[in-house]
TORTORKE-781835 format. One line per 5 residues: number of its first residue (from 1); their letters; for each residue x, y, z of C-alpha. Coordinates in nm, 2 decimals. Each point is the difference from the previous one (the first is absolute). Layout:
<sites>
NUM	a	X/Y/Z  ...
</sites>
This chain:
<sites>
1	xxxxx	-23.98/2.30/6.85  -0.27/0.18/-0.20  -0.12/-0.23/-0.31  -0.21/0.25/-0.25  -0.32/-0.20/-0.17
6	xxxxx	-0.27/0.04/-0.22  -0.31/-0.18/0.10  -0.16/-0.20/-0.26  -0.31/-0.13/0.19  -0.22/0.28/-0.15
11	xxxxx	-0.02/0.23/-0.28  0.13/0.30/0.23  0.37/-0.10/-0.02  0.08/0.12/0.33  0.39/0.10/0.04
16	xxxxx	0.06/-0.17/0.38  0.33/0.06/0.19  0.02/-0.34/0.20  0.25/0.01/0.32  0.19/-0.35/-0.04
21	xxxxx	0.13/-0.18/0.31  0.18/-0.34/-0.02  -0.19/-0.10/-0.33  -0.35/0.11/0.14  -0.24/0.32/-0.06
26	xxxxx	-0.03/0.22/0.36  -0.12/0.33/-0.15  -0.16/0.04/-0.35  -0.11/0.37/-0.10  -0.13/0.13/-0.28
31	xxxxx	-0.29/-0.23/-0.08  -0.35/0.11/-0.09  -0.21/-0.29/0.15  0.07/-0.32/0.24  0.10/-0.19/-0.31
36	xxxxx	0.34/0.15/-0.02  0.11/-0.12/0.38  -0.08/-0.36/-0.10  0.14/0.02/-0.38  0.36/0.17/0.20
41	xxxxx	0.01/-0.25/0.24  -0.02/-0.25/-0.22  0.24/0.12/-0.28  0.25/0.02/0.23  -0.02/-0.32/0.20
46	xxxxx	-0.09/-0.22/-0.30  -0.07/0.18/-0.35  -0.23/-0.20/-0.22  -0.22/0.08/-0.27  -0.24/-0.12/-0.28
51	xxxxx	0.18/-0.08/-0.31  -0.24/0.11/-0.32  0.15/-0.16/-0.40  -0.09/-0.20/-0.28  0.04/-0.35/-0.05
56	xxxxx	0.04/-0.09/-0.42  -0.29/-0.22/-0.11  -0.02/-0.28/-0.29  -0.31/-0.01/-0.17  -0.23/0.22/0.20
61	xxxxx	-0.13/0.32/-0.14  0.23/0.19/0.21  0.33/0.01/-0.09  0.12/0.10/0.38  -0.21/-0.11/0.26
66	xxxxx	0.00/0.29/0.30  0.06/-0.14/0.32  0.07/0.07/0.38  0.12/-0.11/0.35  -0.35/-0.11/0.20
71	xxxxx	0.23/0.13/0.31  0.33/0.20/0.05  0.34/-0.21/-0.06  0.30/0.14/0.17  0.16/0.32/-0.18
76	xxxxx	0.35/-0.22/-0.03  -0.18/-0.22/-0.24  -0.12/0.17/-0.24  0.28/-0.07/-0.25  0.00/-0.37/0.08
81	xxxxx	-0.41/0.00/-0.07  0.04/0.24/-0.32  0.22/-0.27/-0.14  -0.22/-0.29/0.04  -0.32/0.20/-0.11
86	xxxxx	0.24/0.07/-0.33  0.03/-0.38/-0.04  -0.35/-0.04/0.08  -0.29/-0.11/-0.30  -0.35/0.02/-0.01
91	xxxxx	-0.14/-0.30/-0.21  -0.37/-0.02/0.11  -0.30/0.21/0.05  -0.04/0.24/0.33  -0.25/0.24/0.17
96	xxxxx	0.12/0.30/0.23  0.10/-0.13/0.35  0.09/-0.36/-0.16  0.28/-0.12/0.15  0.33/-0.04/-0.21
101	xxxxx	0.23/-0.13/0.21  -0.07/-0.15/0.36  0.29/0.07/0.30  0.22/0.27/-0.26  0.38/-0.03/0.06
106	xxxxx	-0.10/-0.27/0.25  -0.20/0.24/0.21  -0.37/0.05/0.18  -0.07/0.22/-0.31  -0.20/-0.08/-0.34
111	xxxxx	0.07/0.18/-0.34  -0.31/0.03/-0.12  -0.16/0.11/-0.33  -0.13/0.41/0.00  -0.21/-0.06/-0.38
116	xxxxx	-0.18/-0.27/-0.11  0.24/-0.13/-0.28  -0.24/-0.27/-0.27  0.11/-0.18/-0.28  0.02/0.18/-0.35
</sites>
């Protein structure tokens, strides 16, 4: 089966055709650089990615805190972790890189602060 798939490991946005056999990656064409094999391969045998948002704040200068995955999460979470970011509040001063969360959703992964967020 041919799975069509736009690289996102660079800013070239290749457009790959990946040859899919029994869930793996054995042909990927289309790619600009090495980058794309890897980023095929793994979409297909396990998609994951950063997740980027906003956690609400209480009495910091910054009304949404931004806010990312330190490392990928599986693709098939994503909901599940939007949800508990949504329920999520920031209550106390952080700096960029802080982390917000330790072991998100229960996994190997921090949500960590992107701004420095300081009281009003």
């Amino acid at each position: 089966m041919i799975k069509e798939l736009t690289c996102i490991e660079c800013p070239k946005g290749c457009s790959m055709k990946v040859d899919v056999e029994n869930c793996r990656a054995v042909k990927v064409a289309g790619n600009n650089c090495p980058k794309g094999v890897k980023y095929a391969e793994q979409t297909i045998a396990k998609p994951q990615r950063i997740l980027t948002s906003s956690v609400l704040s209480e009495g910091l200068a910054l009304k949404l805190v931004p806010v990312r995955t330190d490392k990928p999460i599986p693709k098939a979470r994503l909901a599940e972790a939007m949800d508990e970011v949504k329920r999520l509040r920031v209550k106390k001063p952080v700096v960029a890189g802080e982390v917000v969360v330790e072991r998100f959703l229960g996994l190997e992964v921090n949500l960590i602060a992107t701004r420095d967020a300081e009281i009003r």
